[in-house]
N, C-alpha and C positions, 0 to 999 in steps of 0.2 A: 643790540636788540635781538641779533638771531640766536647770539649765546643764553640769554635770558627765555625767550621762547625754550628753546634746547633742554634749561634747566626747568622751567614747568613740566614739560612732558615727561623725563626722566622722573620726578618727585612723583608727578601721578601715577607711574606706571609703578614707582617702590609703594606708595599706598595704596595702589588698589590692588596690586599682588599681595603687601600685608594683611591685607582684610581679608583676603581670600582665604590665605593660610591659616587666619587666626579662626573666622568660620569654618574652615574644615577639620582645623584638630581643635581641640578645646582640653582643658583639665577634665582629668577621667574616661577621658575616650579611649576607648582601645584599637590597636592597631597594627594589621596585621598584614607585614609586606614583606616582598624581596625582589628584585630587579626588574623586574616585569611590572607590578600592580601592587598598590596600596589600600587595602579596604580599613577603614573606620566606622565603630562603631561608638554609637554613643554610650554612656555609662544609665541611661534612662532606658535602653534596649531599642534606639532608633537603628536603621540604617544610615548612615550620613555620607557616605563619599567613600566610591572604586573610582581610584584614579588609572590609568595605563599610563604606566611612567615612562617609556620611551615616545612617546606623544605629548604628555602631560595634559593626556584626556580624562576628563572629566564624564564618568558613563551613566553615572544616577543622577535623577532627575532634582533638583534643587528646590529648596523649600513647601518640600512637603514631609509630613513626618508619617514613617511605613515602617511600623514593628518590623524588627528584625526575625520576630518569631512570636508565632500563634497557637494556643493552645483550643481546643474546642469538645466539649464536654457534651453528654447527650442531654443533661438535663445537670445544674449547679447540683453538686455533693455534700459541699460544706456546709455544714448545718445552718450557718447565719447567711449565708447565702443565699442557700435554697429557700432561707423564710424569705427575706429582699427583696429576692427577684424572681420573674416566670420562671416556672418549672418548664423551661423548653432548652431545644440544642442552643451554648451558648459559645460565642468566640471572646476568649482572653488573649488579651495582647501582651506581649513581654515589657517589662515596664523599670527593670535593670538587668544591668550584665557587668558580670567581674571576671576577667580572665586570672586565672590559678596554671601557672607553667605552659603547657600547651591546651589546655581546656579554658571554654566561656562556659560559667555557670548563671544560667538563666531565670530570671525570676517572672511572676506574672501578678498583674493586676489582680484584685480578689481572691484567688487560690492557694492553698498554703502547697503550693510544686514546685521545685525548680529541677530546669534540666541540665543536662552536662553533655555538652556536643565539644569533642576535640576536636583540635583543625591539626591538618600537615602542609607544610610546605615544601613544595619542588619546587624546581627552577620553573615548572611549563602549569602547575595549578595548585590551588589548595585544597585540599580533602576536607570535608567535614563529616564526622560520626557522630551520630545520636549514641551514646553510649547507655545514659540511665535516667529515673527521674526518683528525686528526693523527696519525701515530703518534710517537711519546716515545722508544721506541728501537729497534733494529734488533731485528729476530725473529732475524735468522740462516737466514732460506732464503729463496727466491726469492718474495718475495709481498712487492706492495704496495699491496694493493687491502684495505680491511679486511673482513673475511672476518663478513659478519653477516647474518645472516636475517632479523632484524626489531629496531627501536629506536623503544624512547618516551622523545621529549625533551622532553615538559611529562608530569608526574601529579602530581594533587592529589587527597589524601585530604578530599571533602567532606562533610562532616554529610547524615544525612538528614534533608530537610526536608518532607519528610511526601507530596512530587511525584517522581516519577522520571518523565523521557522518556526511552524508552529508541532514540527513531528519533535526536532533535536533537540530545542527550547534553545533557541538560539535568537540575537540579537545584535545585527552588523551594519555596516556600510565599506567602503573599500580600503578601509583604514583601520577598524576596529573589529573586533567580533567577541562578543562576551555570553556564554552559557551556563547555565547550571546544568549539569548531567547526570542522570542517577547510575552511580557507581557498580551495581546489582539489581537484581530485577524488584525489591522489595522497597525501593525507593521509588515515593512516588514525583515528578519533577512532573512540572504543570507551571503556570504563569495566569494572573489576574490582568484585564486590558483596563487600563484607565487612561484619562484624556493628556496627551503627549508620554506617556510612556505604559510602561507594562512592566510589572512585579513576579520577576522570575524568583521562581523559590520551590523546596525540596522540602518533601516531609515523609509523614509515616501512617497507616490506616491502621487501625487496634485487629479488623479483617486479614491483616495479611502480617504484620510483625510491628512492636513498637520500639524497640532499640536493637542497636547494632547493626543499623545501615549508614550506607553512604552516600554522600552524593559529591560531585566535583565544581568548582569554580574555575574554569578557563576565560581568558582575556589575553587576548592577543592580535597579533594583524590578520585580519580575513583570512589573506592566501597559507596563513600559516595552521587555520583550524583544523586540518583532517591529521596536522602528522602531530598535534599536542594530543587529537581523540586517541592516536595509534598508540601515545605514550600510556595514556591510560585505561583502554585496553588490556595493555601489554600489562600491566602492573596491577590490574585487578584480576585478570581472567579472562577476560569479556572477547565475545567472536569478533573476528580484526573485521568492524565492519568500514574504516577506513580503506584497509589494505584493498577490501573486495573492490572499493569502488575506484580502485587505480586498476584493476584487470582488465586486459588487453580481450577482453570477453561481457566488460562490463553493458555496453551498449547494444550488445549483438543481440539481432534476434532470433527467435525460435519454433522452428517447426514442433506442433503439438500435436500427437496421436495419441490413441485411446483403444486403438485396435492393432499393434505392430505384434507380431508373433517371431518363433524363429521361422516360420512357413513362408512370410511377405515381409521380413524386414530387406529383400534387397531393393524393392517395391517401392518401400517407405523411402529408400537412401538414394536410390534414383533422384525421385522427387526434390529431396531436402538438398540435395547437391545441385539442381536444376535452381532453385532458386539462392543458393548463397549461403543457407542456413550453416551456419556453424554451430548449432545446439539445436536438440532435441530433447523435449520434454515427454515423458511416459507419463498417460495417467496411467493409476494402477488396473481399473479394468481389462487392460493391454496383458497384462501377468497373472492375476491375480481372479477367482472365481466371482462374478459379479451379477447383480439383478438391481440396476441403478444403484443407490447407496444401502440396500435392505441385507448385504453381506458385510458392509464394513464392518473390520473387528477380527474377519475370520483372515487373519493375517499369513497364515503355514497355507495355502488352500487354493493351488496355482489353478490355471484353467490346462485343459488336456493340452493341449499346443505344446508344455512343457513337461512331458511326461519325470523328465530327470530332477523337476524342482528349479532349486536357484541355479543350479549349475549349466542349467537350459538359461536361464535368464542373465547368467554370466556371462554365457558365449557368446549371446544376442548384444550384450553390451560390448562387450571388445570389439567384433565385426564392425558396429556404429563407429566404435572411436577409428577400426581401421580407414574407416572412408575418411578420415578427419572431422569428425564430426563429435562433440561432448554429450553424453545423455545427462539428462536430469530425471526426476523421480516429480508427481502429484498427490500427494495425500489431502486426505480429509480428517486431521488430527487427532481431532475433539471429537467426532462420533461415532457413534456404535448405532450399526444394522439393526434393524428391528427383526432381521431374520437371520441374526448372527448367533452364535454361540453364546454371547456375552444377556441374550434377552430371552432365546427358546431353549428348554425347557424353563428354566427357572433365570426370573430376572434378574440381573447382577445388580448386589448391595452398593455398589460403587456409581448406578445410575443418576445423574443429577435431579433433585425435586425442585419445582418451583413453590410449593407451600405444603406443609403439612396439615395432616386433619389428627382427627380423634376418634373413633367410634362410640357413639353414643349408645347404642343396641350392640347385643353382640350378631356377627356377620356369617350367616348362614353359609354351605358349599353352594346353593343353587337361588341366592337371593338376588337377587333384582333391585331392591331398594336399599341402598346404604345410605346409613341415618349418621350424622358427625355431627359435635359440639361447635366447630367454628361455620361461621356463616361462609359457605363459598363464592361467594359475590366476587364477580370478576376474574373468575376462573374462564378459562380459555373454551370458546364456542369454536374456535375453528375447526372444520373437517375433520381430519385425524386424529389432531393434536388434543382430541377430548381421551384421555387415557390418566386413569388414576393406576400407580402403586404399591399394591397392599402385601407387603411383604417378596416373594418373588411369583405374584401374581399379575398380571396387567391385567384392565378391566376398562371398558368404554363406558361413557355414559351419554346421555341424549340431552339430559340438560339438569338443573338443580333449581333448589326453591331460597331465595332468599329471605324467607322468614319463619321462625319455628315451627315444626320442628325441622330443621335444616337436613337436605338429604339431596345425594345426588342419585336419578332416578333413568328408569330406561336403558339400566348399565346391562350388561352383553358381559358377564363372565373369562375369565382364559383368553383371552386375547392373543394373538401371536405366538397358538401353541402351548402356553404357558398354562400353568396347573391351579386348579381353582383352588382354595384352601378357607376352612373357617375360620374365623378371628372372633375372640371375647371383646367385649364391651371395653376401653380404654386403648385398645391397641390403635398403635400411630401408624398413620402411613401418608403416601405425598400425591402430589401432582404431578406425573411424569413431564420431565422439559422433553419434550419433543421437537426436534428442528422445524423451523417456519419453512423452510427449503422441500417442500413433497410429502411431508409428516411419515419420510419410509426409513428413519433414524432419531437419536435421541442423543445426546449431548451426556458427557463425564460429567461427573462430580469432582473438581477439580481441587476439594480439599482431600480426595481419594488419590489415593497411588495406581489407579487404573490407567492413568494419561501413562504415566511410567512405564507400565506393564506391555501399553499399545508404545513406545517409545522404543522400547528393546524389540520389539517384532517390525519398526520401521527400521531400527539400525540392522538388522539382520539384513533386510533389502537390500539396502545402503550398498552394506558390506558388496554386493554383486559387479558394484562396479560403476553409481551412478554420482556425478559430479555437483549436480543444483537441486534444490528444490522448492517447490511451491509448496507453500500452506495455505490449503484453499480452508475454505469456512472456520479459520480462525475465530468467526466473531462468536460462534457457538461455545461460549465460555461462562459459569456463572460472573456477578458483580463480586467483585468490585472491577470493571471489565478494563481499568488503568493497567492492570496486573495482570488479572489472567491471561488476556488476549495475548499478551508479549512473553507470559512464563507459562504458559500450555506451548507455545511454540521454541521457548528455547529448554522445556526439557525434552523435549526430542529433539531439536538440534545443536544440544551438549553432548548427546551421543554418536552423532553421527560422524563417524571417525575414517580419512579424515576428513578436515571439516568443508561444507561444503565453497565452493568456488563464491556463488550468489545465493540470494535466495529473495523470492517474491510470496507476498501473500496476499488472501483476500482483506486483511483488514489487520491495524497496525496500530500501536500505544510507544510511547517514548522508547522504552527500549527496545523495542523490535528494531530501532534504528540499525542495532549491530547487526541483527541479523538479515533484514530484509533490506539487502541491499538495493535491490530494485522497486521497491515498493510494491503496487498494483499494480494486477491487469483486468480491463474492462470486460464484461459479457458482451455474448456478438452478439450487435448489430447489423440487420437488414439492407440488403444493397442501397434501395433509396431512401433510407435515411444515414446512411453509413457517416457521408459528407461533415451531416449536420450535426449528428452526435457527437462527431469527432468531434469539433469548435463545444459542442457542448458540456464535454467529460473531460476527455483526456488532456485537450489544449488548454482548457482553464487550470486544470489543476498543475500543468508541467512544471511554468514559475513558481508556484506555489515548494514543488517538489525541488526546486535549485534553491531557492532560500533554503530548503534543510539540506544541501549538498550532496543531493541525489538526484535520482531520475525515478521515471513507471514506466511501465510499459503500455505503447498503445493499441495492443490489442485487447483481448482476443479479435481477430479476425474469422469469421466465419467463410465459408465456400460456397457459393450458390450458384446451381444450374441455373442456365436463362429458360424461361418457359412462360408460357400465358401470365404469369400474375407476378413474375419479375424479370428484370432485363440478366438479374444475376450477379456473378462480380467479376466486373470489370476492371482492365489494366489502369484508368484515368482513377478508381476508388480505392485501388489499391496505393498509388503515385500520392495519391490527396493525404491518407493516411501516412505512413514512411516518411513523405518529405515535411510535413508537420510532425513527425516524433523528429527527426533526424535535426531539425531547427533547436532542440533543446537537446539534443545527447540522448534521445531514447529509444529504445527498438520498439520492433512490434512481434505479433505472434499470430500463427496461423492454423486452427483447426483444420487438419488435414486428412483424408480420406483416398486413399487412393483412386480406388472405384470411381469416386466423383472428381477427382480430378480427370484420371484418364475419360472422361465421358464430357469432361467442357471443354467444348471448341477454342477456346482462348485461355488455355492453360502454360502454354509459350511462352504467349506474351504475358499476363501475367507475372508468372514468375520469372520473366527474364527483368521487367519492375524490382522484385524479391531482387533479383543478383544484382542489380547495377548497385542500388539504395546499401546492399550487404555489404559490396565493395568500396564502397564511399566510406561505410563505420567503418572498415578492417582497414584502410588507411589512414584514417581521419582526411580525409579530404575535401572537404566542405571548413573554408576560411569562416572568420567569426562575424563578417560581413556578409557572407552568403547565410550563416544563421542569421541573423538579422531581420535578412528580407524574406526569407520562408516563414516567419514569425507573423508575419500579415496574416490575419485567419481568411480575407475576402480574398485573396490572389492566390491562383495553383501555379506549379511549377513542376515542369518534365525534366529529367537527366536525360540527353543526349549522352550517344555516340558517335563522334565527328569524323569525319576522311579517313581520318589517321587514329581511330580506335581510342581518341581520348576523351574524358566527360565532357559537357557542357551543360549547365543549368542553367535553364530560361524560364522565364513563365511565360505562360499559356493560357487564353480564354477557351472555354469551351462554343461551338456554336450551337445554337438550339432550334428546336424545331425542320431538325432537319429533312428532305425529301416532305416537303410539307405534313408535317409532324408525327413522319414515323419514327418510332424508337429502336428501329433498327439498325442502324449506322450509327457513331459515334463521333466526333470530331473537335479538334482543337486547335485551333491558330496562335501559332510564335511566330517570332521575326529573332535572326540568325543574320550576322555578317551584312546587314541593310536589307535581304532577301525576306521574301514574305511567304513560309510555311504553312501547311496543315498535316496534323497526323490522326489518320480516321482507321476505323475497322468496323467489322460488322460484328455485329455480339454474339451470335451463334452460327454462324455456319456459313458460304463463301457464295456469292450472288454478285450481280454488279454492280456500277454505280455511274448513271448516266448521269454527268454533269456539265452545265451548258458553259463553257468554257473553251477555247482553242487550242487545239492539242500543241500546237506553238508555245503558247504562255504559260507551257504547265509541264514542269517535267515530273514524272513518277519514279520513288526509290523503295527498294525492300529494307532498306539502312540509306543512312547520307553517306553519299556517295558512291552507290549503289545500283543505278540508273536501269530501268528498266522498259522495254515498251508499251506505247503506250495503242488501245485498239480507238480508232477513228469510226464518229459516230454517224449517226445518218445526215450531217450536215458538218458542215466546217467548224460551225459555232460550236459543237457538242462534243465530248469526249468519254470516252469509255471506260473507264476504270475496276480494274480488279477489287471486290468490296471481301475481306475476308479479315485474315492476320493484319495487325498493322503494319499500315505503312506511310508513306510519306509523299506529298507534292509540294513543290519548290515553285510559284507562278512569277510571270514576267505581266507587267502591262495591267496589273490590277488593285486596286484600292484594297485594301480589308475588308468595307463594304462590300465591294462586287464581288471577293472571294464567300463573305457568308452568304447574301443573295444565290449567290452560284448553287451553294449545298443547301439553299434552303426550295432552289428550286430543281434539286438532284430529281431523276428515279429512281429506283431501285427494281431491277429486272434480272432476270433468271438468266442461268447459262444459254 
């Protein structure tokens, strides 16, 4: 009977494996595999089944049928068509496919196009190239350019596997991991969410190029995805943004100034060494002649501090690395000063428009009222950002009439310096993009070679000696912003020779992956909201940022003196921060001022926070289990230094209300070795701290272990404590309770 049993189960398992098999290849399928993964396609232009054949994982989602490729037209061409069906944007689905040697040639539903995407295979992915598109048969009018706005020539419906990246276009669990990857910046790779899986796929915008891109298919084991990305990388060109994120600099964080000279950089270095920093970021106003961002542009145009030029900014650089410490560089890419070379006298033709006009009348040198053919409805009322370009004129306006005859009126001539000029009746001119950021800059035309022009006067900087860089206001890019946002910043850092270490920016598209290693960093936040923001920005997005195989950063941190209308920033705000980046691998950063450091009382301690947190990245010393439980957004947690000068991480509640509810004091109870801890300070400046406790039951330390006297109060019960720097008491004989009652009924008294 057991043998019988034995032989049903063995029959079922060869029939329901042949039905498998017989459902995943079929006559006419095609089929494209080598030791790693088997992709099929059907001969109707489905996608049908990526296996991972060392698994014999199954990654696309079953029985549903998802073009392998989509054509999308701004309105049908083909004459029988276009009578058919609405004259609107329309999507064709692919509806066979023939492989011819190494080429799928694609056909579609109603349009007479097929396209021709070659694939390669490696041992670690397969390539695919949109190479051409054919047309089948004559349309019948004068057109033979195919007429499309945007094409996906790989999608694959994948299983969700419990990871989405929604930066790398990646889809994993601890076993698999399958991407589509655009090969170069003009691939655009994106993904559709449907219900149990998501349709990663690569195509092409008619905006930015329609053949002769790439894009890649990786499937492999999770732990193996950053060294297949190095492989391809390495084989296309592309910046080793793998390699970056193995650097032994990856995590670190960094001190950021905006005012180091060679006058005060030993100032700066003091500092940046008092708290751990191993990098320092310059913004360029630090170098470079500035009035907020109304110079950007004027790139040759150092401030006096460097009378020698870069060669002043060289020496300033080495000195930093001498202290061991890496500088990085800050730009603002993408725009150009409204009081820059590039805009006074005459406006640069290269300046990006949001919409063009007409002139309807011809435009006077001293008119007031420009009259245009298109209605300007929904032209920008903002503040500044009201600025039309007529030729290299700038020109304000107050406001415009949305009904004929159309005119923008209450316009202010020469704006910014710039030269008033007449214009005849038909001349065109635009709507200056003006950044939403202070309206005291204005955004490339990024189909202009001007980003290039500002690229070679960033790598000139470079050249000085600087190792990272930020790309701030990235997102200042015209649409199609898939592309620009990520190829406004890597044609400046394809120049940047060599290339840099890391790089963060303000805002980020697929391919920035290579390059922004580090992703973002936050704007500072306010001491008493600092806490909340964090759990609110940077914490949510951290996982988000490991499913795409990197990290952010969680700064910016700002500095703030304590004074009537803040307590400032404290060592517990800064701790709060740090050790929630430090739970997912990521730094932070510190807007840093000298002056206002030297001038806040707990600057010490502080960044003696900064150096423990530093020290913990630079050894990795925080187990996967200690990430874990810092990963609780409602529980903080202190770094110790124990007896014998080694870490310890505990958490710690804060007690509130203390010295009946002044905000003067600070404090926070841990428990250590079964002992019952507080570590308190006062926020600005050194006072005492009467608290009614037994100077018995309470030892006081400047460090554990550290032991210091303690002054005895006006009664046995009460004890006297130094309120200043932090520091530490160790109690015998008291509940938790009765230690916060204690500090909640402290005083707080004068020398």
């Amino acid at each position: 009977m057991k043998q019988l049993n034995l032989l049903f189960l063995i029959s079922g398992f060869i029939l329901v494996t042949s039905c498998h098999l017989k459902n995943a290849v079929s006559d006419g399928d095609i089929i494209i595999e080598n030791d790693q993964v088997r992709l099929v396609i059907s001969a109707d232009g489905i996608a049908k089944s990526l296996v991972y054949r060392p698994g014999n994982t199954e990654c696309l989602i079953q029985g549903v049928k998802i073009p392998f490729s989509t054509i999308t037209e701004p309105r049908p061409y083909q004459n029988e068509v276009k009578l058919a069906y609405p004259n609107k944007k329309t999507t064709f689905k692919s509806n066979r496919v023939r492989k011819e040697g190494d080429k799928l040639i694609i056909g579609y539903e109603l349009i007479p196009w097929e396209a021709t995407v070659s694939f390669r295979m490696t041992a670690d992915y397969i390539a695919f190239t949109l190479k051409e598109f054919n047309l089948t048969e004559p349309y019948g009018i004068t057109m033979t350019e195919p007429p499309i706005s945007e094409m996906w020539f790989l999608r694959l419906p994948v299983k969700n596997l419990g990871h989405w990246g929604d930066w790398l276009n990646v889809i994993w669990n601890e076993k698999v991991a399958v991407s589509v990857l655009a090969a170069e910046p003009c691939t655009n790779a994106d993904s559709e969410e449907h219900d149990g899986y998501r349709i990663l796929e690569a195509g092409v915008d008619e905006k930015v190029k329609l053949t002769d891109v790439t894009a890649v298919l990786l499937t492999c084991p999770k732990d193996q995805l950053l060294d297949k990305i190095a492989g391809v990388e390495k084989d296309y060109g592309l910046p080793s943004g793998a390699a970056s994120r193995r650097s032994d600099l990856y995590n670190a964080s960094y001190y950021w100034t905006s005012n180091i000279t060679p006058l005060n950089v030993d100032e700066h270095i003091k500092f940046a060494r008092m708290g751990g920093f191993r990098l320092m970021n310059i913004y360029y106003p630090a170098f470079l002649e500035s009035r907020g961002y109304r110079l950007i542009g004027n790139y040759d145009v150092y401030r006096p501090e460097y009378p020698n030029g870069k060669a002043d900014l060289k020496a300033m650089l080495q000195k930093i690395k001498d202290a061991g410490i890496t500088p990085g560089c800050h730009f603002l890419h993408s725009h150009i000063g409204r009081d820059s070379r590039y805009v006074t006298p005459v406006a640069d033709h290269r300046l990006n428009l949001l919409r063009v006009f007409t002139l309807a009348r011809p435009l006077g040198k001293t008119d007031t009222i420009i009259y245009v053919e298109q209605n300007p409805q929904n032209s920008t009322m903002a503040g500044n950002r009201k600025v039309l370009k007529i030729g290299g004129e700038l020109v304000s306006y107050e406001a415009y009439t949305t009904t004929p005859p159309y005119s923008f009126h209450g316009c202010v001539r020469g704006i910014d310096n710039t030269r008033p000029e007449a214009r005849p009746e038909g001349y065109m001119f635009g709507l200056l993009d003006v950044s939403e950021f202070g309206a005291t800059s204005v955004y490339i035309d990024q189909y202009s070679d001007l980003q290039d022009e500002v690229a070679d006067y960033i790598a000139d900087l470079w050249d000085a000696g600087f190792e990272f860089i930020y790309f701030d206001g990235s997102e200042g890019v015209n649409p199609p912003f898939w592309f620009h946002v990520a190829n406004a910043q890597w044609r400046v850092f394809s120049k940047l020779k060599p290339e840099p270490i890391f790089a963060e920016g303000a805002a980020k598209t697929h391919f920035s992956w290579h390059m922004l290693t580090g992703g973002n960093a936050f704007d500072v936040f306010p001491p008493e909201k600092l806490k909340e923001e964090t759990i609110k920005h940077p914490f949510r997005e951290a996982p988000r940022m490991r499913d795409n195989f990197t990290r952010l950063n969680f700064g910016w941190l700002g500095y703030w003196l304590p004074d009537e209308n803040t307590i400032g920033t404290q060592p517990d705000q800064l701790e709060f921060v740090t050790s929630k980046a430090a739970a997912w691998d990521c730094p932070v950063s510190i807007h840093a001022y000298p002056e206002t450091l030297a001038r806040h009382p707990r600057t010490e301690d502080n960044f003696e926070v900064f150096r423990r947190w530093e020290e913990v990245r630079a050894k990795k010393w925080l187990t996967e289990g200690q990430k874990k439980m810092l990963q609780d957004p409602e529980q903080e947690f202190t770094l110790l230094l124990n007896e014998n000068n080694d870490f310890e991480l505990v958490p710690c509640d804060q007690i509130k209300n203390i010295a009946r509810g002044s905000r003067e004091v600070i404090a926070f109870t841990f428990r250590r070795n079964r002992d019952l801890y507080a570590c308190y300070w006062h926020i600005s400046g050194d006072r005492k701290l009467e608290l009614p406790i037994k100077a018995a039951d309470l030892t006081l330390m400047e460090n554990l272990g550290s032991t210091i006297p303690v002054e005895a109060g006006e009664n046995e019960a009460v004890t006297v404590l130094p309120a200043g720097k932090r520091r530490y008491i160790r109690v015998r004989n008291l509940s938790l309770s009765d230690l916060q009652t204690a500090f909640r009924n402290a005083r707080i008294i004068d020398f």
